[in-house]
FILUM-146327 format. One record per residue (C-alpha): residue number from 1; z negated, x, y. Coordinates in steps of 0.05 Angstrom, whole numbers, plus 32768, in hexadecimal, padded with zeros to 4 digits. Layout:
+-----+------+------+------+
! seq !   pz !   px !   py !
+-----+------+------+------+
! NUM !    Z !    X !    Y !
...
+-----+------+------+------+
# end
This chain:
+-----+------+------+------+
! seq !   pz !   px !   py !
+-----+------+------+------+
!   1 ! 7A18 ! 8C2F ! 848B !
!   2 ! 7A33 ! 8C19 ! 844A !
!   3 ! 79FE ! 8BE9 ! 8426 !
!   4 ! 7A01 ! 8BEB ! 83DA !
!   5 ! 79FD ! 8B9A ! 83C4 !
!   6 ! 79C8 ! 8B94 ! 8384 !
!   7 ! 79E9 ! 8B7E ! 8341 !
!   8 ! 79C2 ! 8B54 ! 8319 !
!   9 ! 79BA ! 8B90 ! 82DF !
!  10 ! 799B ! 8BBD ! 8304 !
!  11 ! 795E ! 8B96 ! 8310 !
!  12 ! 7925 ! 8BA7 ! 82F5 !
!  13 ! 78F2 ! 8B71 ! 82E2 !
!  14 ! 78A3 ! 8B68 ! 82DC !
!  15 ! 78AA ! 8B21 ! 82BC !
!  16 ! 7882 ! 8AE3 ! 829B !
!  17 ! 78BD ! 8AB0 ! 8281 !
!  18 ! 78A4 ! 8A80 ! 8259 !
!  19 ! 78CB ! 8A39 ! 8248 !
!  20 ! 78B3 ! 89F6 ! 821C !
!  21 ! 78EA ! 89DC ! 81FC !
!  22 ! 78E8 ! 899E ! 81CB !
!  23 ! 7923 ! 8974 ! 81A8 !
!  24 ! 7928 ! 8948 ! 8179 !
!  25 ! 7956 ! 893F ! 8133 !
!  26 ! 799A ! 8915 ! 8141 !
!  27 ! 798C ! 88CB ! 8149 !
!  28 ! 7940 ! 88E5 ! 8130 !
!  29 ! 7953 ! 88E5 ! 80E5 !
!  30 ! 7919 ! 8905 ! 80C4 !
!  31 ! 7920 ! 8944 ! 80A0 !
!  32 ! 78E6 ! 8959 ! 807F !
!  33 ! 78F9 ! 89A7 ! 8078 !
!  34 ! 78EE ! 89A5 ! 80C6 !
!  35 ! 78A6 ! 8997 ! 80C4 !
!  36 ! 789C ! 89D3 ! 8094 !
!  37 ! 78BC ! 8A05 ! 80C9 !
!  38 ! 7888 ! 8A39 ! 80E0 !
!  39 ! 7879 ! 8A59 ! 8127 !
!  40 ! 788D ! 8A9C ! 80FC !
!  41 ! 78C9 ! 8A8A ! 80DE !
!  42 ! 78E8 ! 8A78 ! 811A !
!  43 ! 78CC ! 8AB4 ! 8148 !
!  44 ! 78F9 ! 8AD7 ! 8108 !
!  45 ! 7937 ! 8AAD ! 8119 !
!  46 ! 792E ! 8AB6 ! 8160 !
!  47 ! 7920 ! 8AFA ! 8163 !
!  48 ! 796D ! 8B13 ! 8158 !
!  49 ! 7972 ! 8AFF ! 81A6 !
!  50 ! 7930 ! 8B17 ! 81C0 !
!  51 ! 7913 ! 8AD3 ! 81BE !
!  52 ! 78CB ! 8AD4 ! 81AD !
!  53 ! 78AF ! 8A93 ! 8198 !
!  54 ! 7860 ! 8A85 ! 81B6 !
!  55 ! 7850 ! 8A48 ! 818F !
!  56 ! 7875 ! 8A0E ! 8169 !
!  57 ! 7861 ! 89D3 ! 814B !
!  58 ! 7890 ! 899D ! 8127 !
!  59 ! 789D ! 895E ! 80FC !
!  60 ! 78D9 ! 893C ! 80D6 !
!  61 ! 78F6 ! 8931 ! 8115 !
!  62 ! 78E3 ! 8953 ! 814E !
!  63 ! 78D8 ! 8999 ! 8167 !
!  64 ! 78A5 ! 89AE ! 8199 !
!  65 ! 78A4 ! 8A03 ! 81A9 !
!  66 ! 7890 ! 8A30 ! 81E8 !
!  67 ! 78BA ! 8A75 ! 81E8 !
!  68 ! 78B7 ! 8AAE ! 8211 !
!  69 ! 78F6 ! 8AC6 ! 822E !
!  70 ! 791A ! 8B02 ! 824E !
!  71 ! 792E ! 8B01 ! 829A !
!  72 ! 7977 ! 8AFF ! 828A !
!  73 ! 796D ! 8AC3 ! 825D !
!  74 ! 7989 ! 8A80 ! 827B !
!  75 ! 795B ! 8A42 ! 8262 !
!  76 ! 799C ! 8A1C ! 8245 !
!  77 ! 79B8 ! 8A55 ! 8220 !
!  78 ! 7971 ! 8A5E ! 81FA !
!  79 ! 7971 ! 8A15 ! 81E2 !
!  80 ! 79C0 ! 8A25 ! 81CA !
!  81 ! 79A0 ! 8A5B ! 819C !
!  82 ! 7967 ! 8A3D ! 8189 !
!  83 ! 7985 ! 8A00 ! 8174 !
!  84 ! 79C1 ! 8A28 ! 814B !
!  85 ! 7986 ! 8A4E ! 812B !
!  86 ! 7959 ! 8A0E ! 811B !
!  87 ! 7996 ! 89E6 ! 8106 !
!  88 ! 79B3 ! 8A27 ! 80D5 !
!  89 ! 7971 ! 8A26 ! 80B8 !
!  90 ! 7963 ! 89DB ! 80B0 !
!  91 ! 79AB ! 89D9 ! 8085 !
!  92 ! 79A1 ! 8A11 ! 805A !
!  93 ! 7958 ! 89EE ! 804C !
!  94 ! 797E ! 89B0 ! 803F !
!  95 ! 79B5 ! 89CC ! 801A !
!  96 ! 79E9 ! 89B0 ! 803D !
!  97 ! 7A33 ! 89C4 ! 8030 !
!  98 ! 7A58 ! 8998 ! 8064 !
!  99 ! 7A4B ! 899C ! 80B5 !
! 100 ! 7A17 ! 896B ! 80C6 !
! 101 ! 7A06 ! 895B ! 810A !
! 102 ! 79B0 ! 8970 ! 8102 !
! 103 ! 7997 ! 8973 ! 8140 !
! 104 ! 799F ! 8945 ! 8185 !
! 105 ! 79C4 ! 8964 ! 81C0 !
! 106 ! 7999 ! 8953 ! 81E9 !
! 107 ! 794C ! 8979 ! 81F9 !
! 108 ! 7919 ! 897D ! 822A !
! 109 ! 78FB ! 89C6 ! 8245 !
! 110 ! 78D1 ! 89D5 ! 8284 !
! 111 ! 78BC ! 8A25 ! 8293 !
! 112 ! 786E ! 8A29 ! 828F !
! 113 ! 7844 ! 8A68 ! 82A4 !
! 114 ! 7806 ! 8A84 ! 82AD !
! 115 ! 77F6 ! 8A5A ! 82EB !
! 116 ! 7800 ! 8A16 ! 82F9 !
! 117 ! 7837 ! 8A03 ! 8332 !
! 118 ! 7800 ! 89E9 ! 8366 !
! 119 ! 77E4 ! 8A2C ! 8362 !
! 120 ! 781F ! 8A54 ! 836C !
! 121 ! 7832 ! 8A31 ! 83A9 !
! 122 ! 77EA ! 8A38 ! 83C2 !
! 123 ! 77F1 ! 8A7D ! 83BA !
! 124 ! 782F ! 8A83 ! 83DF !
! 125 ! 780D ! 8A5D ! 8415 !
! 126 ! 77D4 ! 8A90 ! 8416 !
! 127 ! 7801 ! 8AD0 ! 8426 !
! 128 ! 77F5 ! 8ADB ! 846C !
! 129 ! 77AE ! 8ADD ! 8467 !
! 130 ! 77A7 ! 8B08 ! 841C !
! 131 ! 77D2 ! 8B39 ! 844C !
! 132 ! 77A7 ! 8B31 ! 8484 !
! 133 ! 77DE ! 8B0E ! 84B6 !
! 134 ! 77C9 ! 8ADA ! 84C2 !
! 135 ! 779B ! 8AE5 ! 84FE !
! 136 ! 77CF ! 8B09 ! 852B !
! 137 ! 77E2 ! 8ADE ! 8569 !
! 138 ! 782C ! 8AE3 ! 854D !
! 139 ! 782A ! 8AF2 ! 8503 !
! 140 ! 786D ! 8B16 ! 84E2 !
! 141 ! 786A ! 8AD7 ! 84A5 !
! 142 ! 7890 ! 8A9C ! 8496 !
! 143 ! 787B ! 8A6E ! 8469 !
! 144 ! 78AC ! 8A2F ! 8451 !
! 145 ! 78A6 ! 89F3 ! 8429 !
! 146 ! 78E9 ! 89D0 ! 8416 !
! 147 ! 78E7 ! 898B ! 83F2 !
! 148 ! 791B ! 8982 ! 83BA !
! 149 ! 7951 ! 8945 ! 83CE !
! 150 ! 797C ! 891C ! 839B !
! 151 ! 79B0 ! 8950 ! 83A7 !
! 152 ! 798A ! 8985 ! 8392 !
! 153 ! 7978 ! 8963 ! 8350 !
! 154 ! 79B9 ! 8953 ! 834C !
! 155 ! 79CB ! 899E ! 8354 !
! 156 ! 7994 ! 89B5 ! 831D !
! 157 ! 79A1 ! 8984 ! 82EB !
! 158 ! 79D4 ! 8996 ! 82A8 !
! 159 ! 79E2 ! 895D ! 827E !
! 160 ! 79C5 ! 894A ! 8235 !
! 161 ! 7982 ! 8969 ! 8250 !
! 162 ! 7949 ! 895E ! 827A !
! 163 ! 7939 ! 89A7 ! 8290 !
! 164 ! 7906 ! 89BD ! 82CE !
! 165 ! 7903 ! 8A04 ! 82D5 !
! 166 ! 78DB ! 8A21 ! 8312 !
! 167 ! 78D0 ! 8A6E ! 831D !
! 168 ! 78A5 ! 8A94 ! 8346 !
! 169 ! 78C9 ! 8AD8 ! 8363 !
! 170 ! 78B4 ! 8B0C ! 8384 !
! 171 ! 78E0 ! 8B3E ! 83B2 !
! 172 ! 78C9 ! 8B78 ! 83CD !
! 173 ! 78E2 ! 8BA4 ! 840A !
! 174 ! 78FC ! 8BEA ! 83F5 !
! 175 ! 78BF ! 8C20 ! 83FC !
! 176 ! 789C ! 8BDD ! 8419 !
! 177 ! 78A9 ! 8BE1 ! 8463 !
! 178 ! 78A5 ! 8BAD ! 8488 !
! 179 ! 78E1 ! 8B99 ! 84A5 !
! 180 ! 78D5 ! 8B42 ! 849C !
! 181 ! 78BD ! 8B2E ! 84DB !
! 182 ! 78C7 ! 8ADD ! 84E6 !
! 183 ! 78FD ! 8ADF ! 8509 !
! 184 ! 791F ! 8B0F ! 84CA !
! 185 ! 78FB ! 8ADA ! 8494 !
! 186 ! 791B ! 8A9F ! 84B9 !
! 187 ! 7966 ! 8ABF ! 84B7 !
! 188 ! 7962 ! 8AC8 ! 846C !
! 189 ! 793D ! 8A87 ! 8464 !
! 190 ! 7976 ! 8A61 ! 847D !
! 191 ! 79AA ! 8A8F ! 8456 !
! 192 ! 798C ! 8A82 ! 841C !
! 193 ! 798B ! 8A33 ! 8421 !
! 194 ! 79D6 ! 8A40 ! 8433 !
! 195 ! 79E7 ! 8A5F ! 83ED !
! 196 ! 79BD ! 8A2B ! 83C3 !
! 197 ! 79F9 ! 89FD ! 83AB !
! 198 ! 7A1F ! 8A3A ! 8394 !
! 199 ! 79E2 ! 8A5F ! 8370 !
! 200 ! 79CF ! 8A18 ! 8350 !
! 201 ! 798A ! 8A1D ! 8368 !
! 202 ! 795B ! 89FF ! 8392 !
! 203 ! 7925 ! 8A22 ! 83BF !
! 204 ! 78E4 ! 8A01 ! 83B4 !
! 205 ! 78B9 ! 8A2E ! 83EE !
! 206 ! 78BF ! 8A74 ! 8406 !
! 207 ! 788A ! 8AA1 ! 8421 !
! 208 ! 7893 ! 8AE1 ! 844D !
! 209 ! 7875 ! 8B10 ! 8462 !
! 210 ! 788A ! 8B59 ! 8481 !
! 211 ! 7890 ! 8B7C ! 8445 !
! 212 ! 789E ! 8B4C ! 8405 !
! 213 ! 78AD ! 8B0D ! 8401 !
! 214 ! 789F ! 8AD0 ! 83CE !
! 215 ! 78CA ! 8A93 ! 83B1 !
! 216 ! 78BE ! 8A58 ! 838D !
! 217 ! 7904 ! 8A3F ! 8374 !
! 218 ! 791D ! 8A15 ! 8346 !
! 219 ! 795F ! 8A2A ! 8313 !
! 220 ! 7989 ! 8A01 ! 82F8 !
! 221 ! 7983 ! 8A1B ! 82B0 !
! 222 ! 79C7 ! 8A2E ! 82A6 !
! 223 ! 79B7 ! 8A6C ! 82D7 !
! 224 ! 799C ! 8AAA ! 82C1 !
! 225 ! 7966 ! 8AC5 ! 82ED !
! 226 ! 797F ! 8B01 ! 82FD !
! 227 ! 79CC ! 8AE8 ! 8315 !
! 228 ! 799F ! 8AC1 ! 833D !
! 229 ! 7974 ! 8AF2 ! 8363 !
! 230 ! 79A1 ! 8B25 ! 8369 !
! 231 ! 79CB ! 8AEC ! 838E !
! 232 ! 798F ! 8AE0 ! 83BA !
! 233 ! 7986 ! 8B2D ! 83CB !
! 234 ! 79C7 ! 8B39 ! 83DF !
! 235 ! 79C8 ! 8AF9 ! 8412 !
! 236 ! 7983 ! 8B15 ! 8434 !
! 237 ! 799C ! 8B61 ! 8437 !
! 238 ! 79E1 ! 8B49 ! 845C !
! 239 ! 79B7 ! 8B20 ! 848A !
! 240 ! 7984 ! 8B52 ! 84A1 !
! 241 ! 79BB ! 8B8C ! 849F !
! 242 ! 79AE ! 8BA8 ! 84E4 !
! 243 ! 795D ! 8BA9 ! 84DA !
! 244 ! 7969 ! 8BC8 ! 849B !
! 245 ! 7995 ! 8C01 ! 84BA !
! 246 ! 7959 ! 8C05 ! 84F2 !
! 247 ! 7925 ! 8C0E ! 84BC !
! 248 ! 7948 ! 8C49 ! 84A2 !
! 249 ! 7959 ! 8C1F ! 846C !
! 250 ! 7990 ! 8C2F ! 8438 !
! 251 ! 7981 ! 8BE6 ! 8413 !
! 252 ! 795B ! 8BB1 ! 841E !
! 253 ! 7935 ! 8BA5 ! 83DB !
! 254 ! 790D ! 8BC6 ! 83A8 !
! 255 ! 7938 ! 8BC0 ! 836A !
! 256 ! 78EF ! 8BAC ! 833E !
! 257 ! 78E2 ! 8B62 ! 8348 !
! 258 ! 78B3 ! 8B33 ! 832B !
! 259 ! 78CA ! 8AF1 ! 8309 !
! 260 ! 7895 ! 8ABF ! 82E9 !
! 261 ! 78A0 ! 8A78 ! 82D2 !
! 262 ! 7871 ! 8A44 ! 82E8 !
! 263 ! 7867 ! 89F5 ! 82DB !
! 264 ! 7838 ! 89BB ! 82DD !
! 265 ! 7817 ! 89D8 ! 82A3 !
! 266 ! 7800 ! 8A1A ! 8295 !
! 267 ! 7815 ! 8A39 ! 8252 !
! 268 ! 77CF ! 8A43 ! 823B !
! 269 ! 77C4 ! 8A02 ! 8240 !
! 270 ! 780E ! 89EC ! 8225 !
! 271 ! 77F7 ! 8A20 ! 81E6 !
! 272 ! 77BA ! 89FC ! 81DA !
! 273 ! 77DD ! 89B3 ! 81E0 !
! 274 ! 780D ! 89C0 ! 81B3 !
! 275 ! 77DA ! 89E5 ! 8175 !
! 276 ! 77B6 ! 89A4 ! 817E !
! 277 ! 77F8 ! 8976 ! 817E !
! 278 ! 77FB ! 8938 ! 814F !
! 279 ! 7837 ! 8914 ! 814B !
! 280 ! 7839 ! 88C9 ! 8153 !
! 281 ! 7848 ! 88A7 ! 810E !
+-----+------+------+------+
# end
């Protein structure tokens, strides 16, 4: 049986991406057209790329925002635009007619969500039980905690930022049949901690069970989300191939899957921090 490999554009996502950026001016120079710039304004320079801008709040020198994203979107390539955009608008408010270096290289962005990260991976540990596994003498669930090494950081890090980008993803089996037992969950476990390095990510904890299954990954933010799960589908469906024939299985995966960005903070409470946000003089 011929098994058809899932491109990244044919995915279909249910989706919560939300990133906190903030950057400064170059070698903080104030400009005081920066502190002027509105959440709306900038949702309007944004919105050419299907950016949409949550909440924003600035001085002469720095620049503090919390956008919501497309799946497709990679973290660094949204700071590239945002900063042309921001740094476009900041010359023709200072009515500059030479290049001039405006803004620093360099920024700092984390993904936030709805929930906070201790609660997503207390959710993931609670699978077999909301699913009602967990009192068979030899539940069909895996559950996996990995801790991230220097290599790893290594691996996620891109230089002139300071990025930390964490996603919660959800993969369901194709008309939801249950074809993960352990010993299924284990083999793509370990083929997926085999294609890390070359999918520039780093698996945070995973959490089967027979019919879906849930990650907790970190990207390095040069990826886009969907190069990276489509990756990640492919691996599992070549690695389970002869279950999948004996399910009467022409795929392994549902083509819907659900993305959502997570972080120490919630963005709720990121939204409200930053309405109330006073610079220090």
């Amino acid at each position: 049986m011929l098994i058809q490999r899932y491109d990244p554009h044919e995915l279909q996502f249910a989706y919560c991406y939300r990133v906190y950026f903030r950057w400064q001016t170059s070698h903080r120079r104030p400009y005081p057209p920066l502190a002027t710039l509105t959440r709306q304004e900038l949702d309007a320079l944004a919105r050419r790329y299907e950016i949409r801008i949550l909440e924003l709040t600035c001085n002469n020198t720095e620049l503090l925002t919390i956008v919501s994203l497309l799946p497709h979107e990679s973290i660094s390539s949204c700071a590239s635009k945002l900063k042309g955009q921001v740094s476009k608008w900041l010359r023709e408010k200072l009515e500059l007619t030479v290049p001039t270096k405006l803004l620093s290289r360099g920024y700092f962005a984390c993904t936030v969500g709805k929930s906070k990260a201790r609660v997503i991976e207390r959710y993931l540990d609670r699978q077999a039980a909301h699913h009602g596994y967990s009192n068979r003498s030899l539940p069909p669930t895996l559950v996996q905690q990995y801790g991230l090494r220097e290599q790893d950081e290594q691996r996620l890090a891109v230089r002139h930022a300071r990025v930390i980008a964490r996603f919660h993803i959800v993969l369901s089996i194709q008309k939801r049949r249950g074809v993960l037992g352990s010993q299924e969950a284990g083999k793509i476990a370990a083929e997926w901690l085999k294609v890390q390095i070359e999918l520039r990510t780093a698996i945070i904890k995973l959490s089967f069970v027979p019919d879906h299954v849930h990650l907790a990954v970190r990207f390095n933010p040069t990826v886009s989300p969907p190069d990276v799960i489509a990756a990640l589908m492919n691996v599992a469906q070549q690695t389970i191939q002869a279950s999948l024939i004996q399910a009467g299985l022409d795929r392994l995966w549902e083509r819907t899957v659900y993305l959502g960005s997570y972080g120490d903070l919630s963005s709720p409470q990121l939204m409200k921090y930053l309405k109330n946000f006073h610079f220090d003089d």
